[in-house]
N, C-alpha and C positions, 0 to 999 in steps of 0.2 A: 742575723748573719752578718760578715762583713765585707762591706762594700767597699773598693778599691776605684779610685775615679783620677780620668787624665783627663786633661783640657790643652786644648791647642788654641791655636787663634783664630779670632772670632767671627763671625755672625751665625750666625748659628745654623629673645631677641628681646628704641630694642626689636621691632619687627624683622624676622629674616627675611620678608620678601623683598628684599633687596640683595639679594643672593646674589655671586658674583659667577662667572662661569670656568671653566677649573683651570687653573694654574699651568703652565708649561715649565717644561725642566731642564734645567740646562747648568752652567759651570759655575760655581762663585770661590769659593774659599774653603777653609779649611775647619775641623772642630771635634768633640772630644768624645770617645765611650769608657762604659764603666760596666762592670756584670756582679753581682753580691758573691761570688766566686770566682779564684784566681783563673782570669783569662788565661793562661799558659796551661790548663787543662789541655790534653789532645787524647781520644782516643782512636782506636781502628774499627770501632763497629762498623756498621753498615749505618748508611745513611739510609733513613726512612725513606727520602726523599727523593733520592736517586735508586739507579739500577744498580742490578746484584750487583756486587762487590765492590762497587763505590766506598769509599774508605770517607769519614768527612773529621774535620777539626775543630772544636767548638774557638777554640780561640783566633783561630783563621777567621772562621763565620764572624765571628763579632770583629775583627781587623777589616775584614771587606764593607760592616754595614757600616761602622765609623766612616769608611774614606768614603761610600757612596752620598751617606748623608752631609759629608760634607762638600758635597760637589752638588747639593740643588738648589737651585735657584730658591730665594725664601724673599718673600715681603716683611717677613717680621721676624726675630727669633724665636727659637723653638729650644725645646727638650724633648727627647722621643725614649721614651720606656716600653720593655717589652716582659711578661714572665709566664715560664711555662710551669708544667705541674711539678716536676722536681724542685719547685724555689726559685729557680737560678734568674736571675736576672741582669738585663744588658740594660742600660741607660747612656743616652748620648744627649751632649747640651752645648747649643749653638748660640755663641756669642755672650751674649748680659743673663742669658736663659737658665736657668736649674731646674732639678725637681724640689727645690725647695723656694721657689717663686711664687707669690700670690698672684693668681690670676684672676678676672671676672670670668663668671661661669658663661654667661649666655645661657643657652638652652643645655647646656652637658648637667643642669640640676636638675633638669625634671626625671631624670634616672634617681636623682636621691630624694626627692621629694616625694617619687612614687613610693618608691622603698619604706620610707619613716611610713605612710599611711597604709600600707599592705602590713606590716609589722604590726597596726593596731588593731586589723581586721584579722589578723590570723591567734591575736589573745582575746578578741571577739568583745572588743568594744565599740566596731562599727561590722558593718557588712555590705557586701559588695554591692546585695540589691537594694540599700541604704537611696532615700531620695533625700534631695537638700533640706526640703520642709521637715523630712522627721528630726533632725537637729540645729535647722537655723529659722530661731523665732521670727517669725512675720516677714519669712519671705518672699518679696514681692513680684511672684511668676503667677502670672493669671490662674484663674482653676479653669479655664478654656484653654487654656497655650498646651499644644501637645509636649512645650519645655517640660511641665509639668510633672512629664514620667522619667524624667533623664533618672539613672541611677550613681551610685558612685564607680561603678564597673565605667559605665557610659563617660565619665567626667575623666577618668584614669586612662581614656585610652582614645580621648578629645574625638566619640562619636554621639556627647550630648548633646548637638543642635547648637551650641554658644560659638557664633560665628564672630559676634564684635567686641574689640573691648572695650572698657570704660578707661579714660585717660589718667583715671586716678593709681590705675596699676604701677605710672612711671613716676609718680609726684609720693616723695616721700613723708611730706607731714601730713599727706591722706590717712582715714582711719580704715585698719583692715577690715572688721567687718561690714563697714559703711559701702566700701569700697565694691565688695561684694553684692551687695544691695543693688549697687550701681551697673554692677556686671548683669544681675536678672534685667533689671530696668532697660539698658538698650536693648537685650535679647528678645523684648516682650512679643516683636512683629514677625521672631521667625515659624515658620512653619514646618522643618523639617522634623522628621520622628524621630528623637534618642534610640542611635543605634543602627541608623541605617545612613549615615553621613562623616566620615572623616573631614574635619577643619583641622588646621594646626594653628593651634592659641592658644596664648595664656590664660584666658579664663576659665578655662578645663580645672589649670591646676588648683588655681584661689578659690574656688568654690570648694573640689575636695580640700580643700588644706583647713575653710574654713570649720567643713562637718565633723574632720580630724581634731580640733581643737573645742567644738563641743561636747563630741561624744568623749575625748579622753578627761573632760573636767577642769582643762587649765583654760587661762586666759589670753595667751599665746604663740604663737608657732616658735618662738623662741625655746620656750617651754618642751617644748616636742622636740624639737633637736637638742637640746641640752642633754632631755632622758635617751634619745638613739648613740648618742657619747658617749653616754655613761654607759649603757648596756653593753655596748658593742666596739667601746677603745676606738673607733676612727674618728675622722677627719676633726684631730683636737686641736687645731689652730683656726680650722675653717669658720666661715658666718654665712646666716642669709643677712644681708646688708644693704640690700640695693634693691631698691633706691634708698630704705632706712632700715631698723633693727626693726620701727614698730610696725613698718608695709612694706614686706620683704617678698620683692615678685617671685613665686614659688618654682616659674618655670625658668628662672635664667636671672636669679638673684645672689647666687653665694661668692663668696674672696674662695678659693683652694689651691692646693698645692700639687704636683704632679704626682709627689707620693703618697699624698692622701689618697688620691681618687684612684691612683691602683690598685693602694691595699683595699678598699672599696672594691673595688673589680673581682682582686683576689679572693675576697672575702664569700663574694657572692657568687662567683664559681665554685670555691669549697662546700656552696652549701650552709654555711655557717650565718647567713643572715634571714634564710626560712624553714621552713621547716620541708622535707620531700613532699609532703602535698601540697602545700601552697607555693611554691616552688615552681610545678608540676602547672599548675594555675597563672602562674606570672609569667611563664612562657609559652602562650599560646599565643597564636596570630589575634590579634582583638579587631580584624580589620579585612579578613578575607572576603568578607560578604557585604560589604559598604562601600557605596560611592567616592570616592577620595578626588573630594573636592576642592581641597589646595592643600599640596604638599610640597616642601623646600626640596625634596628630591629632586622635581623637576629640574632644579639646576643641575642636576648629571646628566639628565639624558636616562634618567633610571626614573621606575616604579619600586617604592618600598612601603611594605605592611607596618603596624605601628600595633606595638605591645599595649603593657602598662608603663607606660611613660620612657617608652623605647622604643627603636625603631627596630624594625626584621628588615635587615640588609638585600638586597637583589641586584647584581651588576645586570639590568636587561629595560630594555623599554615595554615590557611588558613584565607581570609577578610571576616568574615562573619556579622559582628557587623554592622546592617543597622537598623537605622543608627550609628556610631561609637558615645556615648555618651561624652567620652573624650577628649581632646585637650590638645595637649602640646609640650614643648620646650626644651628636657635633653638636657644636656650640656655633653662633654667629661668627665670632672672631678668630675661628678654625682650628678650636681644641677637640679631641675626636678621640673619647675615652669609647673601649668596643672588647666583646669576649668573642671571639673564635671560636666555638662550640664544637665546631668540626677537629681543629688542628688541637682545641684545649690550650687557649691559653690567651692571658688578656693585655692588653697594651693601652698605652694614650700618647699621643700628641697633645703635650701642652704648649698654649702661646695664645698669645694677644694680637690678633691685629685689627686689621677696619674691618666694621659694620658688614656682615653681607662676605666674609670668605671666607665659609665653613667649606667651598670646597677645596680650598689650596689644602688646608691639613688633612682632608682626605688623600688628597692628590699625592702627599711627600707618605704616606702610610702605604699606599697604593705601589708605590714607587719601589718602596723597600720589602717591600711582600715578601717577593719570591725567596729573599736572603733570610728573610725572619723563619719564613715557616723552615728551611733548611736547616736553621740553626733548634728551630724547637726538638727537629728529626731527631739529631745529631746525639748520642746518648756517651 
């Protein structure tokens, strides 16, 4: 489609428990929207979203969310992308910011990292109830350690028991499978059961990434995103890179671009990156029935359930949202890619800033809600 873009003037884990608490809103400057069709559309329908006869304007809609985003307060620049199911898409970018910026993921990877390893399990090269030992030679989890029955379901949706990491995840001339050896070895004193425990950490992910790259036959994880590329056309400028190519932390290690990670988003709202029953699979709660024993939510003031390698959204101090209409993947540095399940339709916030404010870029998505969903109404 073609994209039409203005610009005005500017501004626009690795541990996340250092989480910051959310952001206040207030006046700064000025900055630019774009939509993949000509903003001067208007029509008279009804707005979904208002009462009978409310009349709405899609190009109004997108004139109001430009000036609002550019009236919030922002610690760092941004780009805020939204698209609903007809295509159409609005994009606004604040200051130095684009959706063609590389940014570090943070934690917004481990939506893609789940994604490459469910992809391998639904051509049925691994399987869910897969344990480490059956693809990683002489792995060092006691045969006493109740670790010992974590599965790959349990690793995909961080209720294996792997509470600590090994500091090798952050040191890039570490070796990945070593590294992982590493991750069994501090874990060896816990005692909780696979399955009945939510942690949020990274060694969830490196474990499955490393069963991912036995059972598929490569040497790799490079490997395994090269072929999710090729198969499926996205994120072709993106890396896992960080901290290196050859130890690339699975949860919060890739360079992307805003547009990458929507067509992403896109992709997997359409359906087009599983199949209806493993789909069906990747969207359940992996966490209704488990202790959730540290979660970055706590910095809102919220309880949220945790998929495969995504979170099920709840605005409440308790999980009452059944079911959770939300999905999504903040990053430490407050980029905050998420599908709308209820309204249909998927967005991100991209941006870089410090360590620990994944909730400001909640906070500026929060902010523009109520004009988004308006605009998705708006036909």
């Amino acid at each position: 489609m073609l994209q039409r873009s203005n610009q005005s003037c500017s501004i626009l884990p690795y541990k996340e428990r250092a989480i910051s608490l959310l952001v206040s809103l207030g006046l700064v400057a000025c900055g630019g929207g774009s939509s993949d069709t000509p903003a001067s559309t208007s029509t008279g329908s009804s707005n979904g979203g208002g009462t009978g006869g409310t009349t709405c304007s899609v190009s109004q809609l997108e004139t109001d969310m430009t000036n609002q985003l550019g009236q919030l307060s922002t610690d760092a620049d941004f780009s805020f992308a939204v698209e609903r199911d007809d295509g159409r898409r609005y994009a606004y970018n604040r200051g130095t910011s684009s959706m063609s910026t590389s940014y570090e993921s943070a934690s917004t990877s481990k939506m893609v990292s789940a994604m490459i390893i469910l992809r391998l399990v639904e051509k049925g090269y691994l399987k869910l109830e897969d344990k480490p030992q059956d693809w990683i030679s002489n792995w060092p989890m006691p045969l006493n350690s109740p670790l010992r029955n974590m599965t790959l379901a349990n690793l995909l949706s961080f209720t294996s028991g792997l509470t600590e990491e090994s500091t090798c995840i952050n040191v890039g001339i570490s070796n990945f499978e070593s590294c992982v050896a590493s991750i069994a070895n501090v874990n060896q004193n816990n005692t909780a059961q696979p399955g009945t425990e939510f942690y949020y950490s990274s060694s969830h992910s490196q474990v499955a990434g490393l069963m991912a790259i036995k059972a598929r036959g490569v040497s790799s994880w490079q490997e395994l995103f090269s072929e999710f590329k090729q198969q499926t056309g996205l994120f072709k400028s993106a890396a896992y890179d960080l901290p290196s190519l050859s130890n690339p932390r699975l949860a919060g290690g890739m360079h992307w671009n805003g547009t990458e990670y929507l067509d992403f988003l896109s992709a997997l709202k359409a359906g087009k990156l599983l199949t209806p029953a493993m789909q069906n699979l990747y969207l359940q709660d992996r966490t209704a029935n488990v202790k959730l024993t540290y979660s970055p939510a706590a910095a809102l003031n919220e309880v949220w359930h945790y998929g495969f390698g995504y979170w099920h959204e709840c605005q409440s101090s308790s999980f009452n949202c059944m079911p959770a209409s939300r999905i999504s993947s903040p990053g430490a540095y407050g980029a905050y890619p998420y599908w709308d399940r209820n309204k249909s339709y998927v967005g991100i916030i991209a941006r870089q800033g410090a360590l620990g404010t994944f909730p400001k870029g909640v906070d500026i998505e929060r902010a523009i809600r109520p004009k988004v969903e308006a605009w998705v109404a708006c036909k």
